[in-house]
C-alpha positions in Angstrom: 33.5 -3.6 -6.4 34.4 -2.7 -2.5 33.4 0.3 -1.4 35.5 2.2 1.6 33.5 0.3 5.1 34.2 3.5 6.6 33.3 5.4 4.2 29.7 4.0 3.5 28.3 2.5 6.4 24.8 0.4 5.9 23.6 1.8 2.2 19.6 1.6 2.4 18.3 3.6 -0.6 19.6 4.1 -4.8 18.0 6.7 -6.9 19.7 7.3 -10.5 19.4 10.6 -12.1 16.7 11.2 -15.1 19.5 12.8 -17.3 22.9 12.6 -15.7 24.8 9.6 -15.3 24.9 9.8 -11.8 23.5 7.8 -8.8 22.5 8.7 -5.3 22.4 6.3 -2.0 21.9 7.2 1.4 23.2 5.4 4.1 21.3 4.5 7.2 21.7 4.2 10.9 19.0 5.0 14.1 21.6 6.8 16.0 23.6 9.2 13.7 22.3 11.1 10.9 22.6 9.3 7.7 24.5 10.3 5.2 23.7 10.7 1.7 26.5 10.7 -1.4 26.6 11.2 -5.0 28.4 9.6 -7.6 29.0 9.8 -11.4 28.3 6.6 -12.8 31.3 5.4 -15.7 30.7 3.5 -18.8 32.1 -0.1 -16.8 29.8 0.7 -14.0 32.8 2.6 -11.9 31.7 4.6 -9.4 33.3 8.4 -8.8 32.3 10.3 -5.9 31.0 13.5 -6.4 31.9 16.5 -4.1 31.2 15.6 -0.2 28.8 13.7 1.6 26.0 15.8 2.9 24.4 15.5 6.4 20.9 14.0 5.7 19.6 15.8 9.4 17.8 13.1 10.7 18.1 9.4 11.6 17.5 5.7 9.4 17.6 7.9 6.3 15.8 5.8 3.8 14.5 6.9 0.4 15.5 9.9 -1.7 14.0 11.7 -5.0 14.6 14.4 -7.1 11.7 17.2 -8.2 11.0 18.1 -11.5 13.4 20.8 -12.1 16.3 18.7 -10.6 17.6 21.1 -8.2 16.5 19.5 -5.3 17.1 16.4 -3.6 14.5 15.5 -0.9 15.5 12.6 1.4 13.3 11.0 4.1 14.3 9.6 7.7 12.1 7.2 8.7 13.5 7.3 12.5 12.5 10.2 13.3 10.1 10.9 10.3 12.0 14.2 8.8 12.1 15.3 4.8 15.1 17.3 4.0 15.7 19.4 0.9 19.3 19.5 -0.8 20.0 21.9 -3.5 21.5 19.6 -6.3 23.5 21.5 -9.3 21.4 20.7 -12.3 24.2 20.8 -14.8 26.5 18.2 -12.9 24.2 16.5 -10.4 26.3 16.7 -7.6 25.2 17.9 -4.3 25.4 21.7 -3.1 24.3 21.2 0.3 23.9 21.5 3.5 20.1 20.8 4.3 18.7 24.0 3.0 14.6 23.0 4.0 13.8 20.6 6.7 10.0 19.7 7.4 9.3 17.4 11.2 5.6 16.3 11.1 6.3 15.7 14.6 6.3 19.4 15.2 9.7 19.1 16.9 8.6 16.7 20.1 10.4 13.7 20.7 9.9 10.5 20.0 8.1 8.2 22.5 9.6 4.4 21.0 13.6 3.3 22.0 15.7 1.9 18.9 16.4 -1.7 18.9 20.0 -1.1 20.4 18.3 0.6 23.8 15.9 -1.7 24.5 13.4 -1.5 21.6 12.7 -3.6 19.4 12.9 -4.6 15.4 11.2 -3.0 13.2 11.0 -5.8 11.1 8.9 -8.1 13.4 5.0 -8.0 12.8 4.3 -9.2 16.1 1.9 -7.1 18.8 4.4 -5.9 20.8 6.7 -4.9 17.8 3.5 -2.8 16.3 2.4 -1.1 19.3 6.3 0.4 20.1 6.4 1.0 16.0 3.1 2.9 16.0 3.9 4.6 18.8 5.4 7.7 17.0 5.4 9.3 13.3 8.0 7.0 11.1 7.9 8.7 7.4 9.2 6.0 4.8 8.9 7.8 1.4 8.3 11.0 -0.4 7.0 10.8 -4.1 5.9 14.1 -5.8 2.9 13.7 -8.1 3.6 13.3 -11.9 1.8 15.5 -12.8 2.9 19.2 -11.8 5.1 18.1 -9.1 3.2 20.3 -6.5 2.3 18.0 -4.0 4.5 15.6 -1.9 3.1 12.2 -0.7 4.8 10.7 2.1 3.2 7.3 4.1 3.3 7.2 7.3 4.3 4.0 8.5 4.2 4.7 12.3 0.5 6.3 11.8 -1.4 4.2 9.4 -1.4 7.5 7.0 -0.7 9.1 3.5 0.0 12.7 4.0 0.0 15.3 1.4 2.3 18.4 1.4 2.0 21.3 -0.6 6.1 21.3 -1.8 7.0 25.1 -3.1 9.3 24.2 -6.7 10.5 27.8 -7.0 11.8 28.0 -3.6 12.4 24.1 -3.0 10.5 24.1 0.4 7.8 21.4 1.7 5.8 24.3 3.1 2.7 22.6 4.5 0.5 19.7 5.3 -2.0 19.6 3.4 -4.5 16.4 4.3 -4.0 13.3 5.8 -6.2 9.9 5.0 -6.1 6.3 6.1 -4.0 4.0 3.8 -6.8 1.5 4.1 -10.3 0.4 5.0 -9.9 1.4 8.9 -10.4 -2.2 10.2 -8.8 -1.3 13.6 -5.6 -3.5 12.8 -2.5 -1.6 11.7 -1.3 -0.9 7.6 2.0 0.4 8.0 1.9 2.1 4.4 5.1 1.8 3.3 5.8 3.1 -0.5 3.9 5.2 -3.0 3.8 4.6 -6.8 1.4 6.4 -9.6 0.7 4.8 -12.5 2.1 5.8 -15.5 -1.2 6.5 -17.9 -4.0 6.5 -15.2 -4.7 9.3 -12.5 -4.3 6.1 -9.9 -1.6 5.2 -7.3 -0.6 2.8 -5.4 -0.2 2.3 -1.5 1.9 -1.3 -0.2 0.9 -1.6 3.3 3.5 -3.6 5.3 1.9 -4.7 8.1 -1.9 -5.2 6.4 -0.1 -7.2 3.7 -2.3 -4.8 1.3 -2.6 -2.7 -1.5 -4.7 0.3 -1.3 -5.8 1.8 -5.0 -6.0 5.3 -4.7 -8.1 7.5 -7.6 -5.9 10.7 -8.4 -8.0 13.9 -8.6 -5.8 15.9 -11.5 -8.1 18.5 -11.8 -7.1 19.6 -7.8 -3.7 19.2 -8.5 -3.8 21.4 -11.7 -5.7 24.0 -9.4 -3.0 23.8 -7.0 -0.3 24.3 -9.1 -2.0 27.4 -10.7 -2.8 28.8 -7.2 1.7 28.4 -6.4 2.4 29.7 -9.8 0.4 33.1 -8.8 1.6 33.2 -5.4 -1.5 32.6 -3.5 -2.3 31.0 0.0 -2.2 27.9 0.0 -3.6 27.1 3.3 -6.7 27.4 1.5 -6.0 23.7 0.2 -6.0 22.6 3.7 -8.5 19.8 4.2 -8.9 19.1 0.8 -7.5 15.7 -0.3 -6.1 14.7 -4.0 -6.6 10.8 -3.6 -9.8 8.9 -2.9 -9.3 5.1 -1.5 -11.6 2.5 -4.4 -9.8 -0.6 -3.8 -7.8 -2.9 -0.8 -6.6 -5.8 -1.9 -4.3 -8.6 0.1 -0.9 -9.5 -1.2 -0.8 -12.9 0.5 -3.1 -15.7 0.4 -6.1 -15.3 2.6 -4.5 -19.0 4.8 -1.4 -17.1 5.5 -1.6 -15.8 8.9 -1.3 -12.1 8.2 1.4 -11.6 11.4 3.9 -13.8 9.6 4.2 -11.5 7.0 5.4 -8.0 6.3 5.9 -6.7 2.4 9.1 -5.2 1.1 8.5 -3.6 -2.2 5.9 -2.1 -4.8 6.6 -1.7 -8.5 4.4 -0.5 -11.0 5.8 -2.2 -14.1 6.7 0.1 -17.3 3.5 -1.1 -19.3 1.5 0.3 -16.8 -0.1 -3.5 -17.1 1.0 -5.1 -14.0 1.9 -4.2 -10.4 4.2 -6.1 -8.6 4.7 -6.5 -4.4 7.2 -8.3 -2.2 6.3 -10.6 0.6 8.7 -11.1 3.7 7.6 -14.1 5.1 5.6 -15.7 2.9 8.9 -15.8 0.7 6.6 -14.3 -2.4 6.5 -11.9 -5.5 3.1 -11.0 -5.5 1.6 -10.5 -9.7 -1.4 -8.1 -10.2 -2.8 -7.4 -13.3 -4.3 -3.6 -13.9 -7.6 -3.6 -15.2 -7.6 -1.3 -18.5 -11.2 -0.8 -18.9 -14.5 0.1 -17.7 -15.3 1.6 -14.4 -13.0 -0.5 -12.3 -10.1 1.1 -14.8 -6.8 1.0 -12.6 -7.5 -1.4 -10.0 -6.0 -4.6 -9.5 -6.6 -8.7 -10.4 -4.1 -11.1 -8.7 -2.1 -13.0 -11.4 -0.2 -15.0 -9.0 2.7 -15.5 -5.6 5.7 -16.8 -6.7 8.6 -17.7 -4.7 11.2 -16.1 -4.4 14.3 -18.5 -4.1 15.4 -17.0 -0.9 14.0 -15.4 2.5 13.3 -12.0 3.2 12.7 -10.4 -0.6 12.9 -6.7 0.7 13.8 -5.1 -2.4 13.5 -6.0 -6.5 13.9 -4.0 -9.5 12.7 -4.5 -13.0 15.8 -4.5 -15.3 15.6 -1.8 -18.4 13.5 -4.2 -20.9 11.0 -4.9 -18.4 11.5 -8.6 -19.2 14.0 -9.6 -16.0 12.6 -9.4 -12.7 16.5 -9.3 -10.0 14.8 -10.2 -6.5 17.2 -8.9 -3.0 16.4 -12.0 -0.6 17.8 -10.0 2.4 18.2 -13.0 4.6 19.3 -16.0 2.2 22.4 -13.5 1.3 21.1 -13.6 -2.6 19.8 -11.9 -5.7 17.8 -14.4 -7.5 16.8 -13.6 -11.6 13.2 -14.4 -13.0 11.8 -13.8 -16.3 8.6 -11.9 -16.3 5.8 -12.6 -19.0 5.0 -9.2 -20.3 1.2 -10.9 -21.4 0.3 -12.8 -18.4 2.7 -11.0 -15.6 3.8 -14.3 -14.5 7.3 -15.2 -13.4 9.3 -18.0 -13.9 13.0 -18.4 -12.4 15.9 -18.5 -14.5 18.5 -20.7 -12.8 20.8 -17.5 -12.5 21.6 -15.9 -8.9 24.5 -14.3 -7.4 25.8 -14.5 -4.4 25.5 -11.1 -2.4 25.9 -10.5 1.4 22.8 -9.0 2.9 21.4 -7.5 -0.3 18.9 -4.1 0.6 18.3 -2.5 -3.2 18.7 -3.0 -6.5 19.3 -0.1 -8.7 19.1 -0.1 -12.8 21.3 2.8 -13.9 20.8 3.2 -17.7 23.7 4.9 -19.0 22.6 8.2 -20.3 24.2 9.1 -24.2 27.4 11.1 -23.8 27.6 14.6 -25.2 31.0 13.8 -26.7 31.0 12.2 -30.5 33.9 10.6 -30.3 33.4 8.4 -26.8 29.8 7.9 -27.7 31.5 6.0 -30.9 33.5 4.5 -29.0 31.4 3.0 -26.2 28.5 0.7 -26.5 25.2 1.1 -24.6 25.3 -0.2 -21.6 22.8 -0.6 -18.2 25.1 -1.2 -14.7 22.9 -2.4 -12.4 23.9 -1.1 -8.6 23.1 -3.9 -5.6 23.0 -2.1 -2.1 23.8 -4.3 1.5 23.0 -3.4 4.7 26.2 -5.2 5.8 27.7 -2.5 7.8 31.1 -3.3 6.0 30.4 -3.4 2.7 29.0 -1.8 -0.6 28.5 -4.1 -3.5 28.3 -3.5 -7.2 27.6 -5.3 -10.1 26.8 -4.5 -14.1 24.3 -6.2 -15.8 24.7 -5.5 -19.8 21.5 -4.8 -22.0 21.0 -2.6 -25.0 17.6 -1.2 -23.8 17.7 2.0 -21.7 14.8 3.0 -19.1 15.3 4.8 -16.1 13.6 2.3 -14.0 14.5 4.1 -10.5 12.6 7.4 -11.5 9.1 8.5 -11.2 6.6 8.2 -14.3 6.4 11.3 -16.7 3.3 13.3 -16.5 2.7 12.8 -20.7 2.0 9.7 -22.1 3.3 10.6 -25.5 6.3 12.4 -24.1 7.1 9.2 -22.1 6.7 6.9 -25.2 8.8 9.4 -27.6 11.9 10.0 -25.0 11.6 6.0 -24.7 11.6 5.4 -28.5 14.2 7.9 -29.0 17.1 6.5 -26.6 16.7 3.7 -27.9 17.3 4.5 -31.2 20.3 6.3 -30.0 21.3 3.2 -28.5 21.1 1.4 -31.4 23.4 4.4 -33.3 25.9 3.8 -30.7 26.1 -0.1 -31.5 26.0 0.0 -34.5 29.1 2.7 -34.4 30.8 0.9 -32.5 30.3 -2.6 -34.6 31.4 -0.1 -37.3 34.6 1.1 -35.4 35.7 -2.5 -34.5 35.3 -4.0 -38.0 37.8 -0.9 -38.8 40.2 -1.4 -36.5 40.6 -4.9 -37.6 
């Protein structure tokens, strides 16, 4: 459907709630604060907007998570590398802002670099010039809490070749301090540009896509540190004490692109840990690719990666994909070829093969699964099958697309892993039996009715 053009200017970022039937997206621009909404999500896929849009207190806003209570939203701008806290009403989901916690790296100086529109230059060029102007200030471009206890905020720093670490306060909803930073690679003197974060969801490992390295960097998770942090904020002690003392060591960089490709042609887009915990999965921009790793699952190199395979990806400029709720459907966003191309993906060998299906969509930024969540009412729920919309953001700055893509499988594929393995597996096995309830109650209604 078409959203309002002046409503919703240049959507860059999706993130569906855990529980709610709702979905976040953030709009972004490099010389007015973006703007972040909230909407309930309806059985069709409708989209209902939630209270008002809240001032996101920084430029290019462009990613957005909730903590583990679900009474915060944090949002990062990448522009002028800020992460803002919104109070969120857990009940509803919708937004009870303004800003109530804003954190600048920066320390509050100014940035050095022009935008694009006075004289700078695009951010999505890999060339020399580009890199040095890029590089030349802080430039935040996530902000994923560990899995774990959900103590400590990761945020790469694309402008500074870093991960940082941040003690975030859950009780108070605060990202209180910098904790450590560390390289996002091996320190070879060229630039990374680490651009997302992703843990795995059964090994204490996470993942670092560097955009301008073309790289992964494997990181070991110390849960030990983590579980002694979050014992030390539980009790209300100084956590400046943690200062120094890092929760990730780097074991593995490996290239996305083949080693013939020159490395300046290419910058990567996405990283996606797939829901077996069996594969990880990269976007290339340039090289046109969909990069397959396979995790190893044993021994001591347990968690570090094994190319599978680059595969193409129909189209030019694959910033964004998504992994639809079985895990089976790989939907690639080729930015530049205005399309969204479909692909099966082999759950044994993590290969992909392309369906013949694609959609036409102008400028397509993100792809969003939003697994419809089971409705507390009895009577809709019998009503209403199961059903997965699937939400396709553009960064044409008159437009907002949105499509539904039907399944009967339900996984919140835009949320961080659970900490428990078992917990993860029994929540997973029990929507979808509910989902099966609900079919089969439905089948039941319509034979009924006829």
């Amino acid at each position: 459907m078409t959203g309002d053009p002046t409503l919703v200017v240049n959507p860059a970022f999706a993130r569906y709630h855990p529980r709610l039937n709702v979905v976040y997206t953030c709009t972004e621009d490099i010389d007015d604060n973006g703007r972040i909404f909230a909407y309930s999500v309806g059985a069709s896929g409708a989209l209902t907007q939630l209270g008002e849009a809240v001032d996101a207190g920084g430029t290019s806003t462009c990613y957005l998570t909730l903590d583990r209570e679900q009474k915060n939203l944090l949002a990062v701008n990448y522009w002028d590398s800020t992460l803002a806290v919104i109070p969120v009403n857990k009940e509803t989901g919708e937004m009870m802002g303004p800003v109530k916690n804003m954190y600048d790296p920066k320390g509050g100086k100014g940035m050095i670099a022009a935008g694009r529109v006075h004289g700078g230059v695009n951010h999505s060029c890999n060339d020399d010039t580009t890199i040095r102007m890029r590089q030349a200030d802080p430039h935040s471009h996530a902000l994923v809490l560990d899995p774990f206890v959900g103590t400590v905020a990761y945020v790469p720093d694309l402008g500074k070749d870093l991960v940082r670490e941040f003690y975030y306060d859950r009780q108070a909803g605060k990202i209180e301090l910098e904790l450590n930073v560390l390289p996002s690679g091996l320190c070879t003197g060229m630039p990374d540009g680490p651009r997302y974060f992703e843990f795995h969801p059964k090994y204490n490992v996470a993942y670092v896509v560097n955009e301008l390295s073309s790289t992964v960097a494997v990181f070991e998770v110390n849960r030990a540190l983590l579980q002694e942090m979050a014992t030390a904020s539980k009790n209300g002690a100084d956590m400046s004490k943690f200062k120094g003392r890092s929760t990730l060591r780097l074991i593995q960089s490996i290239k996305t692109i083949p080693s013939a490709f020159p490395t300046e042609m290419n910058t990567c887009g996405r990283i996606c840990v797939h829901k077996s915990g069996r594969f990880v999965v990269v976007s290339n921009r340039g090289h046109q690719s969909i990069t397959s790793f396979r995790v190893i699952n044993k021994g001591p190199k347990r968690g570090e990666l094994f190319p599978v395979g680059y595969f193409h990806t129909r189209g030019e400029t694959p910033r964004h994909f998504q992994f639809d709720a079985s895990g089976q459907y790989l939907l690639v966003a080729n930015q530049d070829t205005d399309s969204i191309a479909v692909f099966n993906f082999n759950l044994s060998s993590g290969e992909i093969k392309y369906t013949g299906n694609e959609y036409r969509v102008p400028s397509p930024n993100f792809v969003c699964c939003c697994p419809m969540h089971e409705s507390d009412d009895l009577e809709e729920a019998e009503m209403s099958p199961p059903v997965s919309n699937l939400s396709i953001l553009n960064n044409f700055q008159d437009t907002e697309e949105t499509g539904n893509y039907s399944t009967t499988s339900s996984d919140n594929s835009c949320t961080m892993p659970t900490a428990v393995e078992s917990k993860e597996s029994l929540q997973a096995e029990l929507m979808r039996a509910r989902n099966e309830i609900n079919e089969l109650r439905h089948m039941l209604s319509s034979l009924t009715m006829e």
